[in-house]
C-alpha positions in Angstrom: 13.2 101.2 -96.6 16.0 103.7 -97.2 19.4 102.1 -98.2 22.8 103.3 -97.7 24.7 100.0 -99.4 22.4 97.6 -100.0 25.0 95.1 -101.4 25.8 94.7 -97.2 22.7 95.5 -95.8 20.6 92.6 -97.7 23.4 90.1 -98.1 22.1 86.8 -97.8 23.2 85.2 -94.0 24.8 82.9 -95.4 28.0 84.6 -97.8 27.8 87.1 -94.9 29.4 84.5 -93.0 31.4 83.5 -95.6 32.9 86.6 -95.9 33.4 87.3 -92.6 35.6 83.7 -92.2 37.8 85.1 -95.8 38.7 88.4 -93.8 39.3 86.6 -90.7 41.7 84.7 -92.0 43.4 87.5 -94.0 43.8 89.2 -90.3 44.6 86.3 -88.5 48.1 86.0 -91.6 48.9 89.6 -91.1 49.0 89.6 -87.4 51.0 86.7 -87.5 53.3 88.0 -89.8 53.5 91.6 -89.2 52.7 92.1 -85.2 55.0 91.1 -82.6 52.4 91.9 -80.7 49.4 89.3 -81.9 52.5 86.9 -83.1 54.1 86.2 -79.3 49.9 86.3 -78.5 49.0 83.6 -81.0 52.5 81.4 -80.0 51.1 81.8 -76.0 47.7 81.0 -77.0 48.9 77.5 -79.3 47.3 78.6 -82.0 48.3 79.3 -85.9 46.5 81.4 -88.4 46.4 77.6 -90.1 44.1 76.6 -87.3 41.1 79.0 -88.5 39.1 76.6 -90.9 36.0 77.9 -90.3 34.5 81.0 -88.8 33.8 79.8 -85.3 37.3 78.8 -84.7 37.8 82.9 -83.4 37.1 81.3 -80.1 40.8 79.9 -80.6 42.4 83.1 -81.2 43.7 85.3 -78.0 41.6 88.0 -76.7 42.5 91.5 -76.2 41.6 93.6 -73.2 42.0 97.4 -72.2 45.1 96.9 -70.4 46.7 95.6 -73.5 46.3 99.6 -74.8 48.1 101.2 -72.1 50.7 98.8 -71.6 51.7 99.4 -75.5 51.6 102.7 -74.6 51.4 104.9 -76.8 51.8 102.9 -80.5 53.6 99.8 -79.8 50.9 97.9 -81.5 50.1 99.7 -84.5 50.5 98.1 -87.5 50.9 100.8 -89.9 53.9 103.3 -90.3 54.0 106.8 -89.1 53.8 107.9 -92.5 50.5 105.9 -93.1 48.5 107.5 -90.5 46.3 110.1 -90.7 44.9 111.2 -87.5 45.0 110.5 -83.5 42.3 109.6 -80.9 42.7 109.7 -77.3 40.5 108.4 -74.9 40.4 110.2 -71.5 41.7 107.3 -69.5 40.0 107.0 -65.7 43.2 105.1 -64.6 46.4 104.9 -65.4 47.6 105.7 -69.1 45.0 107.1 -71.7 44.5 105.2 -74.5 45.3 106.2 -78.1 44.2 105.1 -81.8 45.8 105.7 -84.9 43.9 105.5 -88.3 44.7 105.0 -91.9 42.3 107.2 -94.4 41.5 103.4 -94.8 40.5 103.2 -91.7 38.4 106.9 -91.1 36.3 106.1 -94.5 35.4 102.2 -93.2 34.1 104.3 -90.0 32.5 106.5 -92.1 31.3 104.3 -94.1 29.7 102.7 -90.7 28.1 106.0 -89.9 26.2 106.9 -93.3 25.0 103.1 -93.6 23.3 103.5 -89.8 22.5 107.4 -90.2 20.5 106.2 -93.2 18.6 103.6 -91.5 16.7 106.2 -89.6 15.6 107.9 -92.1 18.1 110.6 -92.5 19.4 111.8 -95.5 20.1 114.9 -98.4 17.8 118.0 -96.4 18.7 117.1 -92.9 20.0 119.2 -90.6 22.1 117.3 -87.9 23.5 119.2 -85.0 26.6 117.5 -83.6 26.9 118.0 -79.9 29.0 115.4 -79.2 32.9 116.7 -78.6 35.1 117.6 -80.9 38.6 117.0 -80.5 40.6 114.0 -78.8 37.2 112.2 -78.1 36.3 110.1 -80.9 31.9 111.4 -81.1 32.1 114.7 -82.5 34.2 113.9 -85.8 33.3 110.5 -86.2 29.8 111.7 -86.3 30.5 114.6 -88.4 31.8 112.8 -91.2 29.4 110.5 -91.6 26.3 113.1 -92.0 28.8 114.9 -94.4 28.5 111.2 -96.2 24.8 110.9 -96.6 24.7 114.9 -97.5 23.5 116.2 -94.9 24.3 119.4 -93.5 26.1 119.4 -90.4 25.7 121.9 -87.7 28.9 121.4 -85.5 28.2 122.9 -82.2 30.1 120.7 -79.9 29.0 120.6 -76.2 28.9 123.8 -73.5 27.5 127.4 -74.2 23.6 125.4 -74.1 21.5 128.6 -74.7 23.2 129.1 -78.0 23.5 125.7 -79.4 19.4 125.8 -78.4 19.1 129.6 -80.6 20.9 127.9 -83.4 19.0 124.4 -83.4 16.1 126.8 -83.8 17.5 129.7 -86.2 18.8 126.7 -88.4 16.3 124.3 -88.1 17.9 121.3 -87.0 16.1 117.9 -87.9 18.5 116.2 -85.9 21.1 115.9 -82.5 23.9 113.7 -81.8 24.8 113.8 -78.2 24.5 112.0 -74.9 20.8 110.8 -73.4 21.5 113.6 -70.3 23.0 116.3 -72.3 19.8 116.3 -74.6 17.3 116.7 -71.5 19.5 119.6 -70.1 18.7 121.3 -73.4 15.2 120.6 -72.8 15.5 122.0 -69.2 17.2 124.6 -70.6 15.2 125.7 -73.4 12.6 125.9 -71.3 14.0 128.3 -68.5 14.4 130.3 -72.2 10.6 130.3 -72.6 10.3 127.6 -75.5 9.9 124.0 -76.6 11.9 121.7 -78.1 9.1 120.2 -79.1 7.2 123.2 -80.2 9.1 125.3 -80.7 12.1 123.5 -83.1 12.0 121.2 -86.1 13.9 118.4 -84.3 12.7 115.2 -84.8 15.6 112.6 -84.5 18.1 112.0 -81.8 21.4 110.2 -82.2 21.8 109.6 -78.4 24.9 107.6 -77.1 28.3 107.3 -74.9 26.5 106.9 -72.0 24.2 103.6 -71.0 20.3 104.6 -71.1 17.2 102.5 -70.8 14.1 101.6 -72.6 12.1 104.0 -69.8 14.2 106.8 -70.5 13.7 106.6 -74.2 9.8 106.7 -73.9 10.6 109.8 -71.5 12.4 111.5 -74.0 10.6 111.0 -77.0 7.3 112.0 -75.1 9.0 115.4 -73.4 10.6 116.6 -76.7 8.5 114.9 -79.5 11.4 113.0 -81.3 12.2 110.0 -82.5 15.3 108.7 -80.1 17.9 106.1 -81.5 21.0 104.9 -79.7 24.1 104.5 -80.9 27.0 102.3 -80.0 30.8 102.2 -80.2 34.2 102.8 -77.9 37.2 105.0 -79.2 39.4 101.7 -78.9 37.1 100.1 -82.2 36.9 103.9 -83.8 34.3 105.7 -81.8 30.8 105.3 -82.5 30.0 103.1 -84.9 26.5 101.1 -84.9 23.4 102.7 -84.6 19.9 101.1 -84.6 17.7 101.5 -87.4 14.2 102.4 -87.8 13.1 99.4 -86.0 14.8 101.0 -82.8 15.3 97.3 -81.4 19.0 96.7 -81.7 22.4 97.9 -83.5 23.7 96.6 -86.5 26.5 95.4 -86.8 28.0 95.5 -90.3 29.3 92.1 -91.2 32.5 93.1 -93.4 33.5 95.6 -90.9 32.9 93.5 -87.3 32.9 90.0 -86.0 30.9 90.1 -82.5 30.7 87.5 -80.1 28.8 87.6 -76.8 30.9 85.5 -74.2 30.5 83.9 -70.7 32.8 86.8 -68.5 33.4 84.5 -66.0 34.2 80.9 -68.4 35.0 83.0 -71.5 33.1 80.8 -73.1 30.5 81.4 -76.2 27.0 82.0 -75.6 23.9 81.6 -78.0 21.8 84.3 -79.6 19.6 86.1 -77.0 22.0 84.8 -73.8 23.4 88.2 -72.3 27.4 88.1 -71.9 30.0 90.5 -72.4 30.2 92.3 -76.3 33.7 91.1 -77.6 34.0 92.3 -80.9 37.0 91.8 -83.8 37.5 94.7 -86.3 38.4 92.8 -89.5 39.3 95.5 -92.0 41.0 97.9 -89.5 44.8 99.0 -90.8 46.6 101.1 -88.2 45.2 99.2 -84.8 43.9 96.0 -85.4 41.4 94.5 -83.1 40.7 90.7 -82.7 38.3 89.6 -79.5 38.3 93.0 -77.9 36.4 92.8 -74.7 34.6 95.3 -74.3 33.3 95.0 -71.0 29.7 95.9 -71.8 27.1 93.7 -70.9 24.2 92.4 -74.1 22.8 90.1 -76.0 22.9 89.0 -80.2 20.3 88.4 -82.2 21.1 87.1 -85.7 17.8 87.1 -87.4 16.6 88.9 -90.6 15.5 92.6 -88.9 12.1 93.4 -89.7 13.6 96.6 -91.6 15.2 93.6 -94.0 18.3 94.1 -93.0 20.1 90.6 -92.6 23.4 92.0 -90.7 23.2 91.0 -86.9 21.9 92.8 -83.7 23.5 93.8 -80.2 20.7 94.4 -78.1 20.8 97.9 -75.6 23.8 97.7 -73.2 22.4 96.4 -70.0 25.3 97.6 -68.1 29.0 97.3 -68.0 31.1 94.3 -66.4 33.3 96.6 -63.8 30.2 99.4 -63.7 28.3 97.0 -61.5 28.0 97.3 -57.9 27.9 94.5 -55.3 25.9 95.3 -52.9 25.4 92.9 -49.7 26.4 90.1 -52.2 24.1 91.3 -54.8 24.7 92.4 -58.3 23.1 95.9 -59.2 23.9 98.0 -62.4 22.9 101.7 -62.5 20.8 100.9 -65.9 18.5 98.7 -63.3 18.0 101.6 -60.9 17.2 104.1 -64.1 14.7 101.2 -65.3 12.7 101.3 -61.7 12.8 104.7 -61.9 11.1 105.8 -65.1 8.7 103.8 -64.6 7.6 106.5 -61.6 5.5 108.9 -63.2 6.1 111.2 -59.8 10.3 111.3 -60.8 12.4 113.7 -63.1 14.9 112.5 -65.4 17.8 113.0 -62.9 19.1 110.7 -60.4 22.2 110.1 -58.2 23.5 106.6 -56.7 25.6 107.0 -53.5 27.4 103.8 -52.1 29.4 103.3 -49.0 29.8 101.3 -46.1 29.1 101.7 -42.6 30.3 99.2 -40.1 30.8 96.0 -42.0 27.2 96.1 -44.6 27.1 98.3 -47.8 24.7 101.2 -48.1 23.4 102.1 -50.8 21.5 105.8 -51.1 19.3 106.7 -54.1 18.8 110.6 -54.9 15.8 111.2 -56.8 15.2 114.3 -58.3 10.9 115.2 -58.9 9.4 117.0 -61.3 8.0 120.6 -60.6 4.2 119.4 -60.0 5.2 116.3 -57.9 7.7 118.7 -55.5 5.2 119.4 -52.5 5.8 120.8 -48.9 3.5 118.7 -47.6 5.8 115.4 -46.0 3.2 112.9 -46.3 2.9 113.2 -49.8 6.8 113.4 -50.3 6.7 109.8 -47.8 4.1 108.3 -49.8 6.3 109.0 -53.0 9.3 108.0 -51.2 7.8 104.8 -49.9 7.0 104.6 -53.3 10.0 104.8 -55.0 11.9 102.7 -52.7 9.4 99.7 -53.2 10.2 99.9 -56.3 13.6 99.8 -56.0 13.8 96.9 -53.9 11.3 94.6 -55.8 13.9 95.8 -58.9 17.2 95.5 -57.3 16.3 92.7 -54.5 18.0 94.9 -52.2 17.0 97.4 -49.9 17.9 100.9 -51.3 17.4 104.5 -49.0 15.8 107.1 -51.1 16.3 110.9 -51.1 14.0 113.2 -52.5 15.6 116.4 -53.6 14.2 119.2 -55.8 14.0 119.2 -59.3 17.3 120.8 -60.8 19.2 120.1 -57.4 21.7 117.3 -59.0 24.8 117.9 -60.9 24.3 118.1 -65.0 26.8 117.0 -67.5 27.9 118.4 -71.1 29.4 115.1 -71.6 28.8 111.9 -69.9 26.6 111.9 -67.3 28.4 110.4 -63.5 25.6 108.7 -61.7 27.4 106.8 -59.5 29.5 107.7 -56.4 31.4 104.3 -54.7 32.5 105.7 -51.3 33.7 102.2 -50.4 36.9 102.9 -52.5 38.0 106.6 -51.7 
């Protein structure tokens, strides 16, 4: 088992803990002291850094949501000078204001630090090729990414998203062992290297991917590693925290979260209150060394669970589980709860159905509709209709014993939906244009 810092990684549970309450404390004095922000927070909430005797008492502390970024608009909750920062971020914002995060050199080599400790836990290392195809610039993936390969020596290959042909000539002039870049973006290169006459698989020396910023399921992991012969591992993290930060490790069965860097709790959404390991909730997640934007019980709105036992790699730091969906992502539909992950899951399990699919929602008269586009593969695209009904039939069987709720299904030709370079849109909510 390849370690990166193996005086974190195989820290007993126990002084894990211990350490986490000590920097917990330290943040909860500084807030206090030096953010008018957390300060008039912690005076609403009834609660003094004095009040934190133990490291379950951060379910006293206020929380922080979204909101609280693009109300402060742009840096009225910093806590370092102008001087002290180093760089921007700048998350694209869907509504309202975008929301920005400053960072220390502190604060970019804890991330990095992140980075080379997960990078390494797959296996990757001095000799590797990784080819960055997240993007560069005011999104946090591409750099965050690129610094930590540059950590673990590896040699970077910084190719951003767009201009797909060339990226695929220069994974294969190069020899790229590895990509960082969305689950969708990764099987348009394999469509698209094949339209070029080669494999991925055959044809490359890939055999890792870094795939994030997007949800995907366990289904579409099998698919992928199948269609293009690598190993795929997801990674976790939101430009608010400092972009992605957690990957999983060889194990492929959760992230870990590094102890001195992150405090996560899984709450209730509804009661905000606690729930055990395993229970899913919403990820809320405290940064506890973090300089320039301090963090304490951001809710992230992502949907998981925790698991806090030793990893069979030996790793003792503890687990989210794959995002299951987000909190505002789902969809209500006639009273029932349906995330897009859950549609993906019904669908990969078809062995008829391409990688791509659409959800359209809207509603007619007074009930919600719900239509699922399906995209096939080549071989399962036939002009005969009563094999396309029988797949149909199929798929929308599926869907309903998946979603317990009736979904209509469209069948639509393989390379007939939209693609993205970044994240992939799957859903389409009529009901609020």
């Amino acid at each position: 088992m390849a370690l990166w810092d193996p005086r974190i990684e195989e820290m007993p549970q126990e002084d894990l803990r211990k350490m986490q309450y000590k920097l917990l404390k330290s943040l909860a004095y500084r807030l206090y002291s030096f953010s008018p922000f957390y300060h008039d927070r912690m005076k609403e909430q009834n609660v003094h850094p004095d009040d934190i005797r133990e490291l379950a008492d951060v379910k006293k502390l206020p929380f922080m949501f979204k909101r609280d970024l693009r109300d402060n608009y742009p840096d009225r909750i910093f806590t370092a000078t102008q001087d002290e920062l180093v760089r921007y971020h700048v998350s694209s914002g869907t509504t309202g204001k975008p929301t920005v995060v400053g960072y220390t050199q502190k604060d970019l080599d804890l991330w990095t630090t992140s980075l080379a400790r997960g990078l390494t836990s797959i296996g990757l290392g001095r000799g590797d090729v990784i080819q960055v195809s997240y993007g560069y610039g005011l999104f946090t993936g591409g750099l965050g990414m690129h610094y930590g390969a540059e950590r673990i020596g590896a040699t970077v290959l910084p190719t951003s998203v767009g201009n797909t042909e060339r990226q695929i000539e220069l994974m294969q002039d190069l020899g790229a062992t590895a990509i960082a870049c969305t689950p969708s973006y990764l099987l348009h290169m394999g469509e698209v290297a094949e339209k070029m006459g080669m494999s991925i698989r055959k044809d490359t020396r890939l055999r890792t991917g870094i795939l994030g910023a997007e949800p995907w399921t366990e289904k579409m992991r099998v698919r992928i590693e199948d269609w293009l012969g690598i190993k795929a591992y997801d990674i976790y993290g939101t430009s608010e925290l400092s972009g992605p930060m957690f990957t999983e490790c060889s194990e492929q069965n959760g992230f870990h979260v590094w102890s001195d860097l992150a405090l996560v709790e899984i709450i209730d959404p509804k009661t905000e209150e606690p729930l055990e390991p395993g229970e899913s909730g919403e990820v809320t997640i405290t940064i506890l060394q973090k300089e320039a934007l301090p963090m304490i019980r951001y809710r992230i709105g992502d949907i998981a669970a925790m698991d806090d036992a030793v990893c069979a790699c030996g790793r003792t730091n503890p687990r989210i589980h794959r995002i299951q969906g987000r909190v505002d992502d789902m969809l209500i539909i006639r009273g029932i709860n349906v995330f897009p992950s859950q549609v993906e899951h019904a669908l990969m399990a078809i062995p008829e159905v391409g990688q791509h699919f659409q959800i359209v929602v809207e509603r007619k008269g007074a009930l919600d509709d719900m239509l699922v586009r399906v995209e096939l593969k080549k071989e399962s695209f036939s002009d005969k209709i009563t094999d396309l009904m029988k797949i149909r039939q199929n798929v929308e069987h599926r869907l309903r014993n998946s979603l317990n709720v009736n979904a209509d299904v469209e069948l639509v030709e393989p390379g007939s939906l939209p693609r993205f370079e970044g994240k992939s849109k799957k859903v389409i909510d009529k009901r609020s244009l």
